[in-house]
Each structure stands twice: as C-alpha cells, then as structure tokens.
N, C-alpha and C positions, 0 to 999 in steps of 0.2 A: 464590783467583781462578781461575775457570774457563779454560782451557787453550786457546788460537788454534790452529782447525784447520790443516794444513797443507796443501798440494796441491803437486804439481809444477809450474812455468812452465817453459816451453819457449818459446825464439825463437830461431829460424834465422837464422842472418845471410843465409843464399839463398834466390831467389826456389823456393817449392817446387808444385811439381808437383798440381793439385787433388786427383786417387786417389791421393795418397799421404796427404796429410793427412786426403783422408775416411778412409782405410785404419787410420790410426794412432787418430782418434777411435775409430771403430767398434770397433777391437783393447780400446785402452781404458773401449770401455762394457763388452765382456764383461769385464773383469776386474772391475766394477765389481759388475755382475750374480753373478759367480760369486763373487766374497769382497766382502762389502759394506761391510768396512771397510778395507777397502784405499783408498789416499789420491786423494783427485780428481787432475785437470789444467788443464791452459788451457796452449794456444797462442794468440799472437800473433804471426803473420808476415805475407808477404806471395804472391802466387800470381799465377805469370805469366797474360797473359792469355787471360780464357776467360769462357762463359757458363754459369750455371746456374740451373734451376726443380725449384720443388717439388712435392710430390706431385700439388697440385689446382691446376696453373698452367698456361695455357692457351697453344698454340701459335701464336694468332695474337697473342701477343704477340714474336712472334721476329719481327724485319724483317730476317731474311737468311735465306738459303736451308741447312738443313740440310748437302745434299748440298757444298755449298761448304768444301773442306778446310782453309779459310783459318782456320772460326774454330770456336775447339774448344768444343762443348757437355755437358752432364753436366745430367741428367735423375738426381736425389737425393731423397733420403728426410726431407726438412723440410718444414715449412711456408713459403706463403708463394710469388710468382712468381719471374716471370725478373728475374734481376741481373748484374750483370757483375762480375768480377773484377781486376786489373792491379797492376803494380808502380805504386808511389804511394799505394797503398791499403792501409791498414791493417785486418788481417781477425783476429777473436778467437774461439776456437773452446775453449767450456769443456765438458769434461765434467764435470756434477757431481752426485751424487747428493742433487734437493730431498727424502726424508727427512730430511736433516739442516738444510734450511731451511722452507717452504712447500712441499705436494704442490699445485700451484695454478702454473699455466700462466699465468694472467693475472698472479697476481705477479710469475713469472719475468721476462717481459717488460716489465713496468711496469722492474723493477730494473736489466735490461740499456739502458732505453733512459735508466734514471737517471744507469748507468756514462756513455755518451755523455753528457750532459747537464754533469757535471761536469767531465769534460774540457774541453766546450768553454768552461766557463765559467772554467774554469783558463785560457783561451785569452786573456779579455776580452772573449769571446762571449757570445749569450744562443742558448742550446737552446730550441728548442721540442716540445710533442706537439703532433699534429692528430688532435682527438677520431674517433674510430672507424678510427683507422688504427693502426700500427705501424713506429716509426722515429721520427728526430729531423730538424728544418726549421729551420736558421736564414735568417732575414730572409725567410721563405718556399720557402726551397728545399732541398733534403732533403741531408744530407751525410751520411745513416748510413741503413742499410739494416740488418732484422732477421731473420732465419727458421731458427727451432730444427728440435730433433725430439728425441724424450722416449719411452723407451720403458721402461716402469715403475719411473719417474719419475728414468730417470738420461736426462742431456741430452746432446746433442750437435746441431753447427753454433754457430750464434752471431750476430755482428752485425759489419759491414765499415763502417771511418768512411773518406770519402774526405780526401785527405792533399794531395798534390800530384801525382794521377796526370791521365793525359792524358783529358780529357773527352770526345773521338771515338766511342768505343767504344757508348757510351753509346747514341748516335744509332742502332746497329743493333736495338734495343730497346725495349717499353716499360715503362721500370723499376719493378718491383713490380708492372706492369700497370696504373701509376697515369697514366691520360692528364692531360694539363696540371699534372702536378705535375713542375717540374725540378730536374736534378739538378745539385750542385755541390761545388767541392772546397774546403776552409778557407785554402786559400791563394791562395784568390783573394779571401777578404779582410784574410790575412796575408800579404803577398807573403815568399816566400822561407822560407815552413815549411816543413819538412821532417820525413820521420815521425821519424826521430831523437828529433829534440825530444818529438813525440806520445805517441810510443810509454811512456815513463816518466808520461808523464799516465794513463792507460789501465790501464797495470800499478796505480799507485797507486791510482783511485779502485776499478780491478775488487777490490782488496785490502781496502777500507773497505767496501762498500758487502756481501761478502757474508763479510766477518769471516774473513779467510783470509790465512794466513802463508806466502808465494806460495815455495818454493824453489827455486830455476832449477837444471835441471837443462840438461847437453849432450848427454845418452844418450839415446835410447829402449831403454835394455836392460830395462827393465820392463817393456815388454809381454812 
C-alpha cells in the first residue's frame, strides 16, 4: 500500500497578523524550492482585519481612501482581486508542491473550491460554482473567496470561507471585483456557528481531497 503524504498543519489559536503569515508562506515556499522533498504545509487561521488584492486587481475596486490609517491594506502576489480579511473568517493557506499532484492551475482551483464545497455540505448546505468565476455561492451568495499564487508549481495563498464574521467590512469594497454578486457568512443560515465547529470540517475534507496526513505541528521552527 502506497504511503500517505504528510504535510505540516499549523493553527494558531490568535488572531495573526497578515505579513506574518504571508512571511511564513513565502519562508516555506523557499524551502520547498530549495529541497523539494521536504514536507508541504497548510495553515488554517484567522487574521485581524484588513484588505488585500492581487497582482492584476484594480484600485477602483477599494471604496475607501488609501491614505485612511483606519484600514490596513496589502497589495500581494496572487491572483485574483480585492478581499477582505477579519476575525470570524476562516483563511487556509497551503503550501504545496503540485509536482506531487497536477502541474495545472485549473485543477488546483477546481480542488480548493471542492475543499469548500464539502464542508459546506457537511454543513447541510449545498455549495455552489458559478461558471467562469472562482469561489463557492451558496443560495447565490458567495461565502468563500479563492486566490493563489504558484511559483514553479509550488503554491502559496489559498481560499477564506466566511464563518461568523461581521459583514460591514465588506461594504468598503468590491469583492473579487465582482459587482452584484454578495457576500455572505454560513451563519446566517446556521445561526450560532462558530469557526470552532468549521474548522475540523476544512482540516478533514482539505486532508481527503489532496491525499495528505495532515500533522499539527505548534512550532514554526522548520523554517
């Protein structure tokens, strides 16, 4: 019987800091790059709030003023527009080297949005795609937002499912850049979820879906 990879999981019990977790990806792609069988990652936390877009994401999708210190921005290296961040939301951030799955960008994300997908069906939800987009819509409203970045062919970024965070935030944006499509959290039509509960959905299906013996670690002493 051929042998289940392993990868690290990491979850913070605190809210963490955006540059630090891009920091820690990005630390973990070079090692990834420099010894290529050295063992993936995935983070699942959560990140106070903030906004950020990706490489080809366009600035009049921000409906707040930059220069405004109130609300912290990050201008990254993924695909994909402006999103917002917040406690209540659940954010997953794998590093993984597709050599050892599909070298195929379009697979990737078909698969990440399949992770969503069973969760929420674990929920008593039905997931949706909406053809030529990226992300997951239940009852037409988007509760998961996707955007990688891959650089010879090891990933990094991820997909954010919202949980039970505050919806507000939102409104200073347009998410994904996607006008008339809104956004919504799972507990507004689970009252009283909590990521708690989510979170071991997420670990679980992200663990089936790309064949991986997830180890939790508490250290980042391997970078």
């Amino acid at each position: 019987m051929a042998k289940i990879p392993t990868a690290f999981l990491f979850e913070p019990k605190d809210l963490v800091p955006y540059e630090t977790a891009w920091f820690w990806q990005r630390k973990w792609r070079e090692r990834l790059l420099e010894k290529p069988f050295s063992k993936q990652a995935v983070w699942i936390l959560q990140h106070q709030s903030c906004y950020t877009m990706g490489r080809s994401g366009s600035y009049n999708n921000l409906l707040f003023d930059l220069n405004d210190d109130s609300f912290e921005f990050h201008r990254v290296d993924r695909g994909g527009e402006v999103t917002h961040h917040l406690p209540g939301q659940l954010v997953v951030y794998p590093v993984l080297d597709l050599h050892r799955y599909e070298t195929d960008l379009h697979w990737y994300l078909r698969e990440l949005e399949q992770v969503i997908i069973d969760v929420v069906y674990a929920l008593g939800l039905r997931g949706e795609r909406v053809t030529g987009m990226t992300g997951v819509w239940v009852e037409g409203k988007k509760i998961a937002a996707i955007g990688v970045g891959c650089r010879r062919w090891i990933t990094q970024h991820g997909f954010s499912i919202n949980v039970n965070c505050q919806m507000d935030g939102f409104s200073k944006v347009v998410p994904c850049g996607l006008v008339g499509h809104p956004v919504e959290k799972l507990n507004a039509w689970i009252p009283g979820l909590t990521t708690d509960e989510v979170q071991p959905l997420i670990r679980n299906s992200f663990s089936k879906r790309f064949r991986l013996n997830l180890y939790t670690e508490v250290s980042l002493q391997h970078l």
